[in-house]
C-alpha positions as CSV (number, residue, x, y, z in Angstrom):
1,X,0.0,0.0,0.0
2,X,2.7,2.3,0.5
3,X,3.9,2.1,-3.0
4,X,0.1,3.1,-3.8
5,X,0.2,5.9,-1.4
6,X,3.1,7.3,-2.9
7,X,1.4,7.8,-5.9
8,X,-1.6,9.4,-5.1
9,X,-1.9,13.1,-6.0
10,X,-2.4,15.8,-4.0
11,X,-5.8,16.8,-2.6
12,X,-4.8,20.7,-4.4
13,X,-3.9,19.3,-7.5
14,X,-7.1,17.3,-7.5
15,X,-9.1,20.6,-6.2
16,X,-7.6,22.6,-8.7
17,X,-8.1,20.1,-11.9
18,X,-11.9,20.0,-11.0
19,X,-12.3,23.4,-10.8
20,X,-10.5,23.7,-13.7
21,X,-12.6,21.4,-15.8
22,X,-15.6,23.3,-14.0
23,X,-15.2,26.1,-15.6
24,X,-13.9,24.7,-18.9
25,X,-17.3,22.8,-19.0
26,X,-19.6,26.2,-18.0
27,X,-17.5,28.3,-20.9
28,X,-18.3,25.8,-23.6
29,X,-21.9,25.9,-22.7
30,X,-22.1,29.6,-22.5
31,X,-20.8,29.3,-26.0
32,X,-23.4,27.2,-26.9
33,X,-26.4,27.4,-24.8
34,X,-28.1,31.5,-24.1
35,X,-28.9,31.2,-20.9
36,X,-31.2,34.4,-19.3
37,X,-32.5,34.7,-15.9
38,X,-36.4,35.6,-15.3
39,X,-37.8,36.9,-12.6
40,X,-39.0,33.8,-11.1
41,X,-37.4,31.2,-13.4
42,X,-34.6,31.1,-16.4
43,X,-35.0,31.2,-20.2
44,X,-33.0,28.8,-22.8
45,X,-32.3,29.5,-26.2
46,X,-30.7,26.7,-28.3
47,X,-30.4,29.0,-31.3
48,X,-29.8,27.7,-35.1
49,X,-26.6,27.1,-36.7
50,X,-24.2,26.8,-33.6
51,X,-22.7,23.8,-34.8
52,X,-22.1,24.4,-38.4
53,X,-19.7,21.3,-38.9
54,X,-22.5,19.0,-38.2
55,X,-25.0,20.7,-40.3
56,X,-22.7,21.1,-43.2
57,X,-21.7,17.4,-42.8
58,X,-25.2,16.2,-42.8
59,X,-26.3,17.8,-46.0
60,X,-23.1,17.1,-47.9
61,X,-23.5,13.5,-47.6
62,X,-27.6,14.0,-47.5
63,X,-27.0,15.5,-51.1
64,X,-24.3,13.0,-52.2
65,X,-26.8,9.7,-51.1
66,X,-29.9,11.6,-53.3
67,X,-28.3,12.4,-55.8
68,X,-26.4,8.5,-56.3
69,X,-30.4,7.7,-55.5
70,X,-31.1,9.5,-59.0
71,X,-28.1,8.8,-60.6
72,X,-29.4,5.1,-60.3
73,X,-33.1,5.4,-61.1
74,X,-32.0,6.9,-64.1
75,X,-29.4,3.9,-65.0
76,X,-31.8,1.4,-63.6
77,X,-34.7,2.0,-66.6
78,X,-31.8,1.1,-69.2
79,X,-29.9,-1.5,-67.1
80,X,-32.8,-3.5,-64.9
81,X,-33.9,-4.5,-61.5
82,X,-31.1,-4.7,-59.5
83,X,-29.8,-0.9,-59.4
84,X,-33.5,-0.1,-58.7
85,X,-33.0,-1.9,-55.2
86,X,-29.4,-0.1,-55.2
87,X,-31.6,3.1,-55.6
88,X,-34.0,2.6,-53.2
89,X,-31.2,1.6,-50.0
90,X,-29.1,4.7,-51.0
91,X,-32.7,7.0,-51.1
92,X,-33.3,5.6,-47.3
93,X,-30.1,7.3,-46.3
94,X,-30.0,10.2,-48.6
95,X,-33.3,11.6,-48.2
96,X,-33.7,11.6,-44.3
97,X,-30.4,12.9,-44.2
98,X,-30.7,15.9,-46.4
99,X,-34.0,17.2,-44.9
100,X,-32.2,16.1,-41.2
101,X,-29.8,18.1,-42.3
102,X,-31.6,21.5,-43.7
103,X,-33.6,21.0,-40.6
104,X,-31.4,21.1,-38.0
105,X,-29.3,24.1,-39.8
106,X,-32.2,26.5,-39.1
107,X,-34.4,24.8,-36.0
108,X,-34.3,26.9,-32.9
109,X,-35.5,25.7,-29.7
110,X,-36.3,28.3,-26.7
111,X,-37.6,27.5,-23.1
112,X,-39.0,28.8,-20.3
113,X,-38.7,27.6,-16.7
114,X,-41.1,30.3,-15.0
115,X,-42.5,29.2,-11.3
116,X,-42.4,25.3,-12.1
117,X,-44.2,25.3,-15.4
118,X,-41.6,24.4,-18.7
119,X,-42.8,26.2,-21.8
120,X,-40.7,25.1,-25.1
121,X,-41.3,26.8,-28.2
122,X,-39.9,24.7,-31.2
123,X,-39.2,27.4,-34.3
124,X,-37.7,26.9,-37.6
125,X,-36.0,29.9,-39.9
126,X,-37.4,32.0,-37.4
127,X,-41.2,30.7,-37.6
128,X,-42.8,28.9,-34.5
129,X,-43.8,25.3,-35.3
130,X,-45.2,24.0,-32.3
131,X,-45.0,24.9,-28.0
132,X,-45.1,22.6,-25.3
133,X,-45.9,22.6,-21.6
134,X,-45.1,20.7,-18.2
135,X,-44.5,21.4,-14.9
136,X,-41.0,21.0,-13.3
137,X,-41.1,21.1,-9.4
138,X,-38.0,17.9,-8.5
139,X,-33.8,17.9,-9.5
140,X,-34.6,14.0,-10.4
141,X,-37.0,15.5,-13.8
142,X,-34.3,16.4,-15.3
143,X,-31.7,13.9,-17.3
144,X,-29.3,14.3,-20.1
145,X,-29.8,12.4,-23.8
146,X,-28.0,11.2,-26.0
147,X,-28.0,13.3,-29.0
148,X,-25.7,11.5,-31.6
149,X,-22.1,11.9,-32.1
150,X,-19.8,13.1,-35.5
151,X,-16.3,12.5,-36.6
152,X,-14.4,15.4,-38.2
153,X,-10.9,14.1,-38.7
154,X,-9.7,12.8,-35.6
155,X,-12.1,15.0,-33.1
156,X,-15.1,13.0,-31.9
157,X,-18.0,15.6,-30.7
158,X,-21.0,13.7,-29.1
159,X,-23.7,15.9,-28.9
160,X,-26.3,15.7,-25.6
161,X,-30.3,16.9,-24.7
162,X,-31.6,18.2,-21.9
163,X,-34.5,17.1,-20.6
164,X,-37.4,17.6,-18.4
165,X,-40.2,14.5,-17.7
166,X,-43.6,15.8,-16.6
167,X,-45.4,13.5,-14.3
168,X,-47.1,12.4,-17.6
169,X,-44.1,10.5,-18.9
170,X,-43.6,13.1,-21.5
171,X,-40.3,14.5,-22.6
172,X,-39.6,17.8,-23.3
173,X,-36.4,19.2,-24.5
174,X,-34.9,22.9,-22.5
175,X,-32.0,22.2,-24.2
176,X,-30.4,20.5,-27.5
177,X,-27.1,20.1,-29.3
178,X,-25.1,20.8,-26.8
179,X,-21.5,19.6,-27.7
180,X,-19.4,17.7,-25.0
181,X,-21.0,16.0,-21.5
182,X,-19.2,18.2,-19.2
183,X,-21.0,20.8,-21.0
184,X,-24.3,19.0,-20.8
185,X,-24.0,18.6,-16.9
186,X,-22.8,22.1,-15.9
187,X,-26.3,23.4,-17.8
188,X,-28.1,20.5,-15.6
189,X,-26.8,21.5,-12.5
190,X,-27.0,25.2,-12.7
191,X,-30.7,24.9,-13.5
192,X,-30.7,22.5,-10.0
193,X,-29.3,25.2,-8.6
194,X,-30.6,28.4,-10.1
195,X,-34.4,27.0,-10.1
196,X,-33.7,25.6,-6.7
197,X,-34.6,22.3,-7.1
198,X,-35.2,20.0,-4.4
């Protein structure tokens, strides 16, 4: 054991790296996430276009599948069945991609936490498509979600939700897209904290 204390590092050092990675974590969100305090609550914006790698990515390979998915209906009428199949598996990626992708470049999500009752507005290119409602009143309703992940090079960005369950077992997003766990969990805990959440 003694060879085990020996390396252990120092309580400061261990301290100071948290903190560290505390405020790495709550700078990244603040780059991500607009956070505004209400009088009796907080506001979220997820605003559109923040991550414009992952948008960009999407509809350049959403535009690549669809257009091979063309490329082969168009051979398959002089050639025969079997590129029509080819077609149709390359149109399953293609398709949902490009419209996931020219989605997500201009959707906008923006939430309200106002004395225990969640209102999310879903917009896209600046026009509202839908709002939600729940109550939040317990620390235990809200849980991060997996969000999908994308390789640029050698960085790997996984990409997390927030979200509130109403006692109906609905979910509703306060947050989306935001890039990196730490990230994820400093937004988590600061609404614990700044709504006060038992």
């Amino acid at each position: 054991t003694g060879g085990l204390e020996g390396r252990r590092l120092p309580a400061g050092h261990v301290r100071d790296t948290e903190r560290r990675e505390q405020i790495e974590a709550v700078t990244a969100l603040s780059d991500q996430i607009d956070m505004q305090p209400l009088p009796d609550g907080v506001k979220l914006i997820s605003a559109a276009g923040r991550h414009k790698g992952m948008t960009v990515m999407l509809v350049l390979m959403g535009v690549v599948f669809t257009a091979s998915t063309a490329f082969l209906f168009q051979q398959a009428a002089r050639e025969g069945l079997m590129l029509y199949v080819m077609a149709f598996f390359f149109g399953l990626f293609g398709v949902p991609m490009l419209i996931g992708g020219l989605f997500t470049a201009g959707r906008s999500l923006e939430s309200r936490v106002e004395s225990g009752q969640v209102t999310m507005v879903r917009s896209w290119g600046g026009m509202r498509l839908w709002q939600r409602q729940s109550a939040l009143s317990r620390a235990d309703q809200l849980s991060l979600k997996d969000g999908g992940s994308i390789n640029q090079g050698h960085k790997h960005t996984r990409y997390y939700h927030v979200i509130c369950k109403g006692a109906d077992g609905r979910e509703l997003r306060l947050a989306e897209g935001i890039a990196g766990q730490e990230a994820a969990e400093a937004l988590q805990n600061e609404l614990i904290r700044m709504l006060r959440l038992p």
